[in-house]
PQR file of N, CA, C, O and H, with PARSE charges and radii, in Angstrom:
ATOM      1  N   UNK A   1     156.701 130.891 132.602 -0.4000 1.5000
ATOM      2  CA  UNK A   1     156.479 129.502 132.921 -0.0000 2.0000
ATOM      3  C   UNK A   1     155.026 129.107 132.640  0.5500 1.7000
ATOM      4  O   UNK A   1     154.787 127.988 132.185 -0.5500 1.4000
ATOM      5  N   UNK A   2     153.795 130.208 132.961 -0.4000 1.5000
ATOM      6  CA  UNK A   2     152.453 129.708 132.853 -0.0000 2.0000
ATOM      7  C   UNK A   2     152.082 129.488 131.376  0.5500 1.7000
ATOM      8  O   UNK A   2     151.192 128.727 130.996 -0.5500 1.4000
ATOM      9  H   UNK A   2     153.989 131.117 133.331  0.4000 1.0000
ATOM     10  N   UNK A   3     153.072 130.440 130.384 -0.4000 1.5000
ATOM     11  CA  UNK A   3     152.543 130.361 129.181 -0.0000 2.0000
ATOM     12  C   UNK A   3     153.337 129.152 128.754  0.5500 1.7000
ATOM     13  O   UNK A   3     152.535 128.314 128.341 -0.5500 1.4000
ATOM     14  H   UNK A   3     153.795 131.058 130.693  0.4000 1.0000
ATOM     15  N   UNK A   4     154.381 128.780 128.692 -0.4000 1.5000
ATOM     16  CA  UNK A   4     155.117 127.878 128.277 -0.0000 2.0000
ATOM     17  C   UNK A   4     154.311 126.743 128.920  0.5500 1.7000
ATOM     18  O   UNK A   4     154.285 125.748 128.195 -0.5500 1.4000
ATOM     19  H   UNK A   4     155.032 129.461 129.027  0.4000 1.0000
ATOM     20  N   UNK A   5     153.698 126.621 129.987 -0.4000 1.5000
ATOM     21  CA  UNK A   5     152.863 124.951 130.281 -0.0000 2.0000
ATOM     22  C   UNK A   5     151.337 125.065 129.763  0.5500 1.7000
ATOM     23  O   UNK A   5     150.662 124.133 130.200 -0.5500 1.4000
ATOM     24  H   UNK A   5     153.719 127.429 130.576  0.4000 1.0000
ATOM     25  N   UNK A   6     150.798 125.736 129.151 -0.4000 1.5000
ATOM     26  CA  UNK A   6     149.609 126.437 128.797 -0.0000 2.0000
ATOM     27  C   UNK A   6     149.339 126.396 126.908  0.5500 1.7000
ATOM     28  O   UNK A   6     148.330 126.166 126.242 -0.5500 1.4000
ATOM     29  H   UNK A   6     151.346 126.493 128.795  0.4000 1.0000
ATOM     30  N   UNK A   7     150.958 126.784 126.472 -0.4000 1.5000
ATOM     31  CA  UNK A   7     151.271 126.326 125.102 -0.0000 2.0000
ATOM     32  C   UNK A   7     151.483 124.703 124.833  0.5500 1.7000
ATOM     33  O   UNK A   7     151.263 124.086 123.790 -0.5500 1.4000
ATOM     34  H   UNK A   7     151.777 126.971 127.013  0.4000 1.0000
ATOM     35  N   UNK A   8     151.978 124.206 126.098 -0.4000 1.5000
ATOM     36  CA  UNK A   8     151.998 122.788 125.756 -0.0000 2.0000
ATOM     37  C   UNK A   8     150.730 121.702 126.035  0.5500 1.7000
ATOM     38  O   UNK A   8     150.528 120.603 125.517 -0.5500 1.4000
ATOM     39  H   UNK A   8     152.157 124.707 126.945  0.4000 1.0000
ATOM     40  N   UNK A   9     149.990 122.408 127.012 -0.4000 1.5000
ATOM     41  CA  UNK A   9     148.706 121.822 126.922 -0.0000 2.0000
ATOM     42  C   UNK A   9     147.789 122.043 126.015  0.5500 1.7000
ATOM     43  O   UNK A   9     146.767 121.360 125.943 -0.5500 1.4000
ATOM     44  H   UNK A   9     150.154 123.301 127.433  0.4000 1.0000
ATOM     45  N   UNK A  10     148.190 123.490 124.849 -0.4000 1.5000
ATOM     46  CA  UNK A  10     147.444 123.544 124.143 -0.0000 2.0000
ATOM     47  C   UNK A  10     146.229 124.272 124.329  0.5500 1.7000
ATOM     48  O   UNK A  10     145.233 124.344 123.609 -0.5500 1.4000
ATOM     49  H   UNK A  10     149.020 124.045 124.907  0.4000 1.0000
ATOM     50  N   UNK A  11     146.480 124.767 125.365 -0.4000 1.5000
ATOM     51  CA  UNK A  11     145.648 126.000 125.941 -0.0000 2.0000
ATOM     52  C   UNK A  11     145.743 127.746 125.404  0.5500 1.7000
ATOM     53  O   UNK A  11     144.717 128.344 125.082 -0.5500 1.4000
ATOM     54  H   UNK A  11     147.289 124.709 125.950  0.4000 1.0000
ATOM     55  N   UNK A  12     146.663 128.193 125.385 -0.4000 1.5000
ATOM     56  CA  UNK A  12     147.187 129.246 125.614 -0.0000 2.0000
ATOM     57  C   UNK A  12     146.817 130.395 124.747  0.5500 1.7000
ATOM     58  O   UNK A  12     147.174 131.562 124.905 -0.5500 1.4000
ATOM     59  H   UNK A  12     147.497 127.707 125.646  0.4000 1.0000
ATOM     60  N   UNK A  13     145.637 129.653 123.295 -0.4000 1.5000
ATOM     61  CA  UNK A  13     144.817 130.587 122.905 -0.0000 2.0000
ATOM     62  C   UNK A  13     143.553 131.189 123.475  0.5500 1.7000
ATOM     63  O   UNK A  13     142.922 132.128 122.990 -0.5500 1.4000
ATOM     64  H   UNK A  13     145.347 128.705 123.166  0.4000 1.0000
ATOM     65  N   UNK A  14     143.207 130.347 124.842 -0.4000 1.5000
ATOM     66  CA  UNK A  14     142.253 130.728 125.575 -0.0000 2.0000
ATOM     67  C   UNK A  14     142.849 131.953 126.193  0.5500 1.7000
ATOM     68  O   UNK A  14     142.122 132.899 126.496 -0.5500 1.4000
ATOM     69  H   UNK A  14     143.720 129.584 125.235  0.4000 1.0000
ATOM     70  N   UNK A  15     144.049 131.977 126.378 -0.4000 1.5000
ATOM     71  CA  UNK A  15     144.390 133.163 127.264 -0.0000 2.0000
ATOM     72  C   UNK A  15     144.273 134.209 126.564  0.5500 1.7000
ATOM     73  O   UNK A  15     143.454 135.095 126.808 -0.5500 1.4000
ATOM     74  H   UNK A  15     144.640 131.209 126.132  0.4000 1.0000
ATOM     75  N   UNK A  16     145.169 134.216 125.517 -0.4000 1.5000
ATOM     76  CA  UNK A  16     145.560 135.193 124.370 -0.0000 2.0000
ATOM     77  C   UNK A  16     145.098 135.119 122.883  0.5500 1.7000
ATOM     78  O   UNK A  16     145.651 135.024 121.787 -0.5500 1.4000
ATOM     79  H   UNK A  16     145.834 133.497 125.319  0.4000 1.0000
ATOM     80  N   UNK A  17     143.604 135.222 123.441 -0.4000 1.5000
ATOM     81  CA  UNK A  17     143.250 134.750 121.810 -0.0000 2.0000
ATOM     82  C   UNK A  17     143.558 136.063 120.291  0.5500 1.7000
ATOM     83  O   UNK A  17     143.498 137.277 120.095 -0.5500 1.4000
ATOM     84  H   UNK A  17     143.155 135.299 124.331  0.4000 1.0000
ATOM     85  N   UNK A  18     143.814 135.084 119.722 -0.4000 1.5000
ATOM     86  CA  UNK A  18     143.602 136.040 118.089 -0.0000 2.0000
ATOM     87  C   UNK A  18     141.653 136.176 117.856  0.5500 1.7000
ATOM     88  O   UNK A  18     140.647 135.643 118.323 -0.5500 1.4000
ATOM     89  H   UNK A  18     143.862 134.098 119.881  0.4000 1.0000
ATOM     90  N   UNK A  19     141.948 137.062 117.010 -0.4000 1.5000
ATOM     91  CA  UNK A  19     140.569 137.331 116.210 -0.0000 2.0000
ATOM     92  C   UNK A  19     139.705 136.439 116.070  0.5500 1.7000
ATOM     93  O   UNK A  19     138.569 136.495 116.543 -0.5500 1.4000
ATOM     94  H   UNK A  19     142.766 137.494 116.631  0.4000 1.0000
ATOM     95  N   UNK A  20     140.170 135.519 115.394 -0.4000 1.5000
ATOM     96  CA  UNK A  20     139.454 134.328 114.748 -0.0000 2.0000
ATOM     97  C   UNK A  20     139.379 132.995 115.692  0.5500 1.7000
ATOM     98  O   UNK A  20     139.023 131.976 115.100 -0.5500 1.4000
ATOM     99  H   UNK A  20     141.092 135.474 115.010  0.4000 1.0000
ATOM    100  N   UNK A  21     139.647 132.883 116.972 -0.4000 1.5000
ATOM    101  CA  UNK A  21     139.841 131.920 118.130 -0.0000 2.0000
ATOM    102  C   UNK A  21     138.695 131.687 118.404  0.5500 1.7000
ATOM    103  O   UNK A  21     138.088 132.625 118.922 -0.5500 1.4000
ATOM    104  H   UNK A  21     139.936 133.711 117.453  0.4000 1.0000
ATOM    105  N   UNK A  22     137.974 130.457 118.194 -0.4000 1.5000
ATOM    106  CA  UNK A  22     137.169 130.195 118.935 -0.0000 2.0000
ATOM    107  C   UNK A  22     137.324 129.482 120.014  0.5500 1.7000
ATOM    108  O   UNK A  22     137.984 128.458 119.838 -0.5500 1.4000
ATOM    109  H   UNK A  22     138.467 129.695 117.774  0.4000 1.0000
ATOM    110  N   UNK A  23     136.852 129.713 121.322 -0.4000 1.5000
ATOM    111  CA  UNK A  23     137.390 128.928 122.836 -0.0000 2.0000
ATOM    112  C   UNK A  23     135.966 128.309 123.101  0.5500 1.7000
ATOM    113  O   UNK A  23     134.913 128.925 122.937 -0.5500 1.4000
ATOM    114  H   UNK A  23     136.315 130.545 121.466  0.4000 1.0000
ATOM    115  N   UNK A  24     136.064 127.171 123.480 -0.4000 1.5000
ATOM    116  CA  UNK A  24     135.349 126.077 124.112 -0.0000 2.0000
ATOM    117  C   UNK A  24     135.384 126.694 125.298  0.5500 1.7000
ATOM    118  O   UNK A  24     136.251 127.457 125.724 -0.5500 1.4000
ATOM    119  H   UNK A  24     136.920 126.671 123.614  0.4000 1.0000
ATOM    120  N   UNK A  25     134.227 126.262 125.900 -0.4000 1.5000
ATOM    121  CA  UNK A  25     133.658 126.732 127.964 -0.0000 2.0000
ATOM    122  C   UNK A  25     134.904 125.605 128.258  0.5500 1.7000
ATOM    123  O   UNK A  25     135.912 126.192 128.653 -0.5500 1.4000
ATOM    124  H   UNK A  25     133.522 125.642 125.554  0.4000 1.0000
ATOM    125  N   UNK A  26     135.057 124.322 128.173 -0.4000 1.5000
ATOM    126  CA  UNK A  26     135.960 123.272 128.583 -0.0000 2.0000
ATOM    127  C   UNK A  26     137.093 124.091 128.675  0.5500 1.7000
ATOM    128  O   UNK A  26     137.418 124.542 129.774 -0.5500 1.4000
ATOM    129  H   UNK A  26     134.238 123.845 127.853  0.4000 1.0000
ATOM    130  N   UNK A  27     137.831 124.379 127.514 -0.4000 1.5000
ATOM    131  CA  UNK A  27     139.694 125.067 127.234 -0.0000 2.0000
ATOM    132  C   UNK A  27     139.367 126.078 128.040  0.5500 1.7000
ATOM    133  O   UNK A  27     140.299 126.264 128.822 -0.5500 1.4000
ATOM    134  H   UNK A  27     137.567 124.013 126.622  0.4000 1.0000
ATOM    135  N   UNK A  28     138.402 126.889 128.238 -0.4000 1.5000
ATOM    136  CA  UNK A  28     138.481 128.246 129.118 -0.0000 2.0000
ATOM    137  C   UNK A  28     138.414 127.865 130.448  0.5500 1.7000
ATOM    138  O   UNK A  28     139.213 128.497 131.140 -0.5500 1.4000
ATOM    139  H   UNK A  28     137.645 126.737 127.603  0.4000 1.0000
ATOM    140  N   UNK A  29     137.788 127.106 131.014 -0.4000 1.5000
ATOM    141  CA  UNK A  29     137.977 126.621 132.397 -0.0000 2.0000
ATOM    142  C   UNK A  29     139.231 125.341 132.891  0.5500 1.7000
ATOM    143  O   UNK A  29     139.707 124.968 133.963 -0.5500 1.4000
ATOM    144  H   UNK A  29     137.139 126.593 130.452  0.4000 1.0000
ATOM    145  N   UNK A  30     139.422 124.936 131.317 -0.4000 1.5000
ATOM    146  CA  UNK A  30     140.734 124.452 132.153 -0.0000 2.0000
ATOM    147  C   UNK A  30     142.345 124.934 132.495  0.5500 1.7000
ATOM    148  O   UNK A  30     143.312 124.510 133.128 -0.5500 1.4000
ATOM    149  H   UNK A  30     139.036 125.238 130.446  0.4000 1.0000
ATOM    150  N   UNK A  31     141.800 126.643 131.255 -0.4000 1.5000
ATOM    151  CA  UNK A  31     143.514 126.902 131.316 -0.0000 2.0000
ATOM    152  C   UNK A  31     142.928 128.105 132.783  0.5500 1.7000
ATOM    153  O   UNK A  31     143.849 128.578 133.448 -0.5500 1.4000
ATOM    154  H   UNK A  31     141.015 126.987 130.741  0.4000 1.0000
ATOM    155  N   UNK A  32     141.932 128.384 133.057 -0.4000 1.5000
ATOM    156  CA  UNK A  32     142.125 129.025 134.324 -0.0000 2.0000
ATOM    157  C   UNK A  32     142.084 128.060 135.435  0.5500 1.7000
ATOM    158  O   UNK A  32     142.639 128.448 136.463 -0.5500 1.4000
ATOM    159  H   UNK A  32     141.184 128.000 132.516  0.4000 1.0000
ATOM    160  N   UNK A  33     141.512 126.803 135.459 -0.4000 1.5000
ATOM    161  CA  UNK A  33     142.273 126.317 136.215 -0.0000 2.0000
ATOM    162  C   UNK A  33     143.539 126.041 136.682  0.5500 1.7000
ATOM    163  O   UNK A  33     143.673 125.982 137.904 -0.5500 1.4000
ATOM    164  H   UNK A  33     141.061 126.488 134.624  0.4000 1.0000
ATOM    165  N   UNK A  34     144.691 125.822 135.833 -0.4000 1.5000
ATOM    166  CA  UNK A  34     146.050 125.909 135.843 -0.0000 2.0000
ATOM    167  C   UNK A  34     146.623 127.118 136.007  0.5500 1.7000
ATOM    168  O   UNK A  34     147.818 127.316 136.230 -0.5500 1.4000
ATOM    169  H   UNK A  34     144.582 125.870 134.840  0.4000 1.0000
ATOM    170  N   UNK A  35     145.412 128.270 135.850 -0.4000 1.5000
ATOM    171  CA  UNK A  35     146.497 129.582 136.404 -0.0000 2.0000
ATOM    172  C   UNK A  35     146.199 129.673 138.138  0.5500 1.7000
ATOM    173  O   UNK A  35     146.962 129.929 139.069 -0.5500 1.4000
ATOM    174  H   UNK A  35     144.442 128.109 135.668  0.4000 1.0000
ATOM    175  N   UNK A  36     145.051 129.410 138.103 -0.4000 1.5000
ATOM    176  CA  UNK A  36     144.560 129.397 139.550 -0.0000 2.0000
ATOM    177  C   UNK A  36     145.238 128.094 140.433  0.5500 1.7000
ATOM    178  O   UNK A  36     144.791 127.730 141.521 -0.5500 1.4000
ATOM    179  H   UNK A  36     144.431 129.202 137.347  0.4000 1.0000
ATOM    180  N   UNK A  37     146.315 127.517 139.800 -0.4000 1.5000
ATOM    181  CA  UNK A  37     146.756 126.736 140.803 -0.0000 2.0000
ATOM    182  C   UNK A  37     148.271 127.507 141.221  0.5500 1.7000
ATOM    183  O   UNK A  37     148.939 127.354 142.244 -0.5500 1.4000
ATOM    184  H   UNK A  37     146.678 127.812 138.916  0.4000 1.0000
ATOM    185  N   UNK A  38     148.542 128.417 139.981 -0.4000 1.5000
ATOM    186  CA  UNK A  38     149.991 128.921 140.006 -0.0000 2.0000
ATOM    187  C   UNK A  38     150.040 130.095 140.695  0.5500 1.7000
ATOM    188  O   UNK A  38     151.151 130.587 140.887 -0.5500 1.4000
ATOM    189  H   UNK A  38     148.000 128.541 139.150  0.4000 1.0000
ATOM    190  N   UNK A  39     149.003 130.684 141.134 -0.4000 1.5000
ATOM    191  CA  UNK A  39     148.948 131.991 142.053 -0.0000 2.0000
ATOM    192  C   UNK A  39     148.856 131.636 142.762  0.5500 1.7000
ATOM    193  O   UNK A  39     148.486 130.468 142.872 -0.5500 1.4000
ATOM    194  H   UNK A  39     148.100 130.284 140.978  0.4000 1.0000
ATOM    195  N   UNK A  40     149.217 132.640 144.041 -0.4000 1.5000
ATOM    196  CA  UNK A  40     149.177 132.978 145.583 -0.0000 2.0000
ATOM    197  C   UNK A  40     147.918 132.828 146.113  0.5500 1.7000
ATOM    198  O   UNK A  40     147.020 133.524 145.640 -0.5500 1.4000
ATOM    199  H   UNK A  40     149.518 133.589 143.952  0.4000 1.0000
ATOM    200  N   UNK A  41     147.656 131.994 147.073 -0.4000 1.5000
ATOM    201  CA  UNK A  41     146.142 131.906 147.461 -0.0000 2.0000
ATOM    202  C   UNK A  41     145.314 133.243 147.463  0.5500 1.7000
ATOM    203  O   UNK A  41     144.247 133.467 146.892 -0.5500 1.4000
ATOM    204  H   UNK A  41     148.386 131.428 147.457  0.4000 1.0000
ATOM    205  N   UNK A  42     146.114 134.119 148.293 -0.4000 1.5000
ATOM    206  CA  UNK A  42     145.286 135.270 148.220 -0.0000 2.0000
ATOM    207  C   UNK A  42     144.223 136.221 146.645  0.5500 1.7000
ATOM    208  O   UNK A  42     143.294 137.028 146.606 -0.5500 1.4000
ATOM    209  H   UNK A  42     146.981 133.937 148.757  0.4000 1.0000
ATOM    210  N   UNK A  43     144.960 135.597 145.753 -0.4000 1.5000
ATOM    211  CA  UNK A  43     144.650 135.891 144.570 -0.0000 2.0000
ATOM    212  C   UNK A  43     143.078 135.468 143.897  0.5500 1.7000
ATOM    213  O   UNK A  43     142.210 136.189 143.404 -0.5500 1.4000
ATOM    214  H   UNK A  43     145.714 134.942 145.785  0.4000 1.0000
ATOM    215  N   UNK A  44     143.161 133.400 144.197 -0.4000 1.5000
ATOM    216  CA  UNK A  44     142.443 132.837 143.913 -0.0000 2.0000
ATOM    217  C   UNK A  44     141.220 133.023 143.787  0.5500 1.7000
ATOM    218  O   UNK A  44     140.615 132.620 142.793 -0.5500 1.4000
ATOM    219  H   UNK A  44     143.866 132.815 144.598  0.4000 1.0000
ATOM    220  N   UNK A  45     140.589 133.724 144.859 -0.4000 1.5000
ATOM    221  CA  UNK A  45     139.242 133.697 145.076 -0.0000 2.0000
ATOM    222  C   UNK A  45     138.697 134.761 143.662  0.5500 1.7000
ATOM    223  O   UNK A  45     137.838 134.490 142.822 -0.5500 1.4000
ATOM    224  H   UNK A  45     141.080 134.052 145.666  0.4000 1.0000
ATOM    225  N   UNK A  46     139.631 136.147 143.798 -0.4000 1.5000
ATOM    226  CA  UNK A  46     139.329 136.910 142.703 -0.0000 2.0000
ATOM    227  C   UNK A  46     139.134 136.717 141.485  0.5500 1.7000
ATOM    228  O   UNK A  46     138.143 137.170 140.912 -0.5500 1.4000
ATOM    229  H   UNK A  46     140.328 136.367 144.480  0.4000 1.0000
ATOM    230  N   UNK A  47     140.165 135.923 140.819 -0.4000 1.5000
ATOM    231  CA  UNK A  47     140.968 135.253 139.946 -0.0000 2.0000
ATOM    232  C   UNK A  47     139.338 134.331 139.288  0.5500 1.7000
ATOM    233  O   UNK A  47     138.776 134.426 138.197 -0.5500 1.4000
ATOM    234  H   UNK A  47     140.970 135.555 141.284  0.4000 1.0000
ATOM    235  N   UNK A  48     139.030 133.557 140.419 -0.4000 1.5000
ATOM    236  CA  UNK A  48     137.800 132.768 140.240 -0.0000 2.0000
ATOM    237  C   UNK A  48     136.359 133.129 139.724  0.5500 1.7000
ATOM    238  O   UNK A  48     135.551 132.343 139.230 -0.5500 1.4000
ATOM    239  H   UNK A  48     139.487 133.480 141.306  0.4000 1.0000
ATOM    240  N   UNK A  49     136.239 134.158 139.887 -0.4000 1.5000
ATOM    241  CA  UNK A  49     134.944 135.142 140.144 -0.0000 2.0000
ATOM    242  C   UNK A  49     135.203 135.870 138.439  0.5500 1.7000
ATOM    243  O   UNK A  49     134.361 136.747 138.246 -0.5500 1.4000
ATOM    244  H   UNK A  49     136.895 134.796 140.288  0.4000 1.0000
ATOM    245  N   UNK A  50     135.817 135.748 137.665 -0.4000 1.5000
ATOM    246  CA  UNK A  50     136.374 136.241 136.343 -0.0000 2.0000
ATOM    247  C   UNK A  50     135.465 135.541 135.210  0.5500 1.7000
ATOM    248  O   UNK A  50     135.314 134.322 135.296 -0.5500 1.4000
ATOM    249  H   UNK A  50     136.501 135.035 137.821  0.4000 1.0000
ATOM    250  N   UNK A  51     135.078 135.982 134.545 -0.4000 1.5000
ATOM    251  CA  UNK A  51     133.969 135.130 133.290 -0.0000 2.0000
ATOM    252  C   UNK A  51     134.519 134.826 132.209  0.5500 1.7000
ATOM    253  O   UNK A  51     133.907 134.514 131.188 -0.5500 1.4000
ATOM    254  H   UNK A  51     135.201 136.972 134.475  0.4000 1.0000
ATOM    255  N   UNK A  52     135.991 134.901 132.357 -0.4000 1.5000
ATOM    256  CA  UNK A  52     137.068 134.113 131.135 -0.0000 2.0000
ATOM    257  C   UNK A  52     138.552 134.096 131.874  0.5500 1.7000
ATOM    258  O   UNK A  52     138.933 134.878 132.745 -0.5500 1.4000
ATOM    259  H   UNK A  52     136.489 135.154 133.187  0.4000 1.0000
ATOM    260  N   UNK A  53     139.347 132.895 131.239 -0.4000 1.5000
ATOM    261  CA  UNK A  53     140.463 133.212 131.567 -0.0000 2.0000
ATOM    262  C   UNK A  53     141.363 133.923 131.061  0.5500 1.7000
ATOM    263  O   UNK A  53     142.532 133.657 131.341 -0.5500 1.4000
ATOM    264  H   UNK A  53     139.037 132.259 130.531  0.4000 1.0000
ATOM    265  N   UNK A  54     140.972 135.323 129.935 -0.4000 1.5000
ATOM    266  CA  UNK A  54     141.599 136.164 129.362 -0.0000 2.0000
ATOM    267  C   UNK A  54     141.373 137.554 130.274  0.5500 1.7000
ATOM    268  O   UNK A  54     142.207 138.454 130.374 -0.5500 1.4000
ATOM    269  H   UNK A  54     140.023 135.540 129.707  0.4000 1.0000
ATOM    270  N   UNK A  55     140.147 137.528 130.870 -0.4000 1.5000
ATOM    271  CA  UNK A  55     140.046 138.148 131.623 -0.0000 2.0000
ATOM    272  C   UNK A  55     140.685 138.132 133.286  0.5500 1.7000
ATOM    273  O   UNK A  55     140.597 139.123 134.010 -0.5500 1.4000
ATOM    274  H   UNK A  55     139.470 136.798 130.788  0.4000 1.0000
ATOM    275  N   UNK A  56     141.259 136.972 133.678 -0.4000 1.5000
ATOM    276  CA  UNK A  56     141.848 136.790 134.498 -0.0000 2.0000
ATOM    277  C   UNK A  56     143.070 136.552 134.440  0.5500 1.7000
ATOM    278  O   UNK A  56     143.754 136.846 135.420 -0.5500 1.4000
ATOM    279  H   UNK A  56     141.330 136.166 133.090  0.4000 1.0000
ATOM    280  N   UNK A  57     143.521 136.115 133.592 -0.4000 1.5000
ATOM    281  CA  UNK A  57     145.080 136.541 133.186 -0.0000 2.0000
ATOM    282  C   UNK A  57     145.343 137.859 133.277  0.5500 1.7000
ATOM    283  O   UNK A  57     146.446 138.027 133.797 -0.5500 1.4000
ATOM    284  H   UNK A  57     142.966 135.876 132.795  0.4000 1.0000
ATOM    285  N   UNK A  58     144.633 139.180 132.906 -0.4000 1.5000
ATOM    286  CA  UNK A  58     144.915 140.489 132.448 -0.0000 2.0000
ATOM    287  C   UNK A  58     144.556 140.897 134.182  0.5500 1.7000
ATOM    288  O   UNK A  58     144.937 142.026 134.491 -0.5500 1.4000
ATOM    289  H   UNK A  58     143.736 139.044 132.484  0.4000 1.0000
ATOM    290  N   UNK A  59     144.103 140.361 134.926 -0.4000 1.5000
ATOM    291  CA  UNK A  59     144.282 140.630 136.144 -0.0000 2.0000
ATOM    292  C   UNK A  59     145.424 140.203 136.748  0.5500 1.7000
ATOM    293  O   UNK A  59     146.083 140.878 137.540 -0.5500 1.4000
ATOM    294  H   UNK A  59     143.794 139.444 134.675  0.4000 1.0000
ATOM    295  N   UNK A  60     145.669 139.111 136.396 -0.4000 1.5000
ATOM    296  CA  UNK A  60     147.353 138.729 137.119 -0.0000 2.0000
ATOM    297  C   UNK A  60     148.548 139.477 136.405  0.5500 1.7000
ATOM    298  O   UNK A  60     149.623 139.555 136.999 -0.5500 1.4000
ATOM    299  H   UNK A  60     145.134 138.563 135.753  0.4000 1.0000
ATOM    300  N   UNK A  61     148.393 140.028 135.151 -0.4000 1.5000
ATOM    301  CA  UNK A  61     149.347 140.506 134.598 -0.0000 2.0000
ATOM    302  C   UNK A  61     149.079 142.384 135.667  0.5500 1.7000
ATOM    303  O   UNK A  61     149.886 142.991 136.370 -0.5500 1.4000
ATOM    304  H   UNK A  61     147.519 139.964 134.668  0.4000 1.0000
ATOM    305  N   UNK A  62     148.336 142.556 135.479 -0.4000 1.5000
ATOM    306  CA  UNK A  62     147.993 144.024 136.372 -0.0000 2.0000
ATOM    307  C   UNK A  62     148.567 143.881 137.519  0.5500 1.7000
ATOM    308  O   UNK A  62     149.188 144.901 137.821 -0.5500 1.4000
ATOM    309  H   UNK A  62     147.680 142.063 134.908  0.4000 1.0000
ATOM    310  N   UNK A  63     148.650 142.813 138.518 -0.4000 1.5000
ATOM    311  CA  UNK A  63     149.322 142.870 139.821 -0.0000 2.0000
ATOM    312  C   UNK A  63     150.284 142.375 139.773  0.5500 1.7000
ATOM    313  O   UNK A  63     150.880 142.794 140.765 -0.5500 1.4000
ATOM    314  H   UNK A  63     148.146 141.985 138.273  0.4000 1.0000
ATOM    315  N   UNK A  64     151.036 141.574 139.155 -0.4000 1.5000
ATOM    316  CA  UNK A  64     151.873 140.765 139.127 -0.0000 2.0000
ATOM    317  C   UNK A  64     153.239 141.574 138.438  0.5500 1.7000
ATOM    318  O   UNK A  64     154.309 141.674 139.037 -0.5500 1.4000
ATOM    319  H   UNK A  64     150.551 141.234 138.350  0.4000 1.0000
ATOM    320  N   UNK A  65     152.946 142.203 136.871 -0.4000 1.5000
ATOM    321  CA  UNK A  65     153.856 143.177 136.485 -0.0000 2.0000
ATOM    322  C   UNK A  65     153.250 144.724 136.394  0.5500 1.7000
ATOM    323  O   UNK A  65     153.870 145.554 135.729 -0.5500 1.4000
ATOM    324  H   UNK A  65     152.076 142.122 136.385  0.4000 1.0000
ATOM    325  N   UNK A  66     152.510 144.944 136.807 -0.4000 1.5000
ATOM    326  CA  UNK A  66     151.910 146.649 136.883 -0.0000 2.0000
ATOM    327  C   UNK A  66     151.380 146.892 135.440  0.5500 1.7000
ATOM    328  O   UNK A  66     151.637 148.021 135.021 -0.5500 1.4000
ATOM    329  H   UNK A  66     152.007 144.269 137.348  0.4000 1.0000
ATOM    330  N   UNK A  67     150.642 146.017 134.521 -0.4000 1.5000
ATOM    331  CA  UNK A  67     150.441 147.089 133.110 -0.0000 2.0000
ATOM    332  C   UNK A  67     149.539 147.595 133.532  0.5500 1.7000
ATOM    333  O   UNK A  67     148.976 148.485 132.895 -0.5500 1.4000
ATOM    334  H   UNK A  67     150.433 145.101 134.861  0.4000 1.0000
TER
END
């Protein structure tokens, strides 16, 4: 669901970038904003404290499905 609303905002190379992606500070703080609204509070604060939202995605994917 996060990637599917994330692809439609047009975000979702911030998460998962390719090689050649360049991400704006703006697209990187707004697609972690939208993940940080879709987690469990308890999450948030951590989630927040992250210096990309590729890097905080790969934290929700770690607790969320165990990679």
């Amino acid at each position: 669901m996060m990637r599917v609303n994330l692809e439609a905002a047009g975000l979702w190379h911030a998460v998962e970038p390719d090689e050649l992606d360049i991400i704006r500070y703006r697209e990187d703080r707004l697609a972690l904003a939208a993940i940080l609204r879709s987690v469990p509070s308890k999450m948030r604060a951590s989630l927040s404290r992250k210096r990309t939202v590729h890097s905080a995605w790969e934290a929700v994917k770690t607790v969320r499905v165990g990679v």
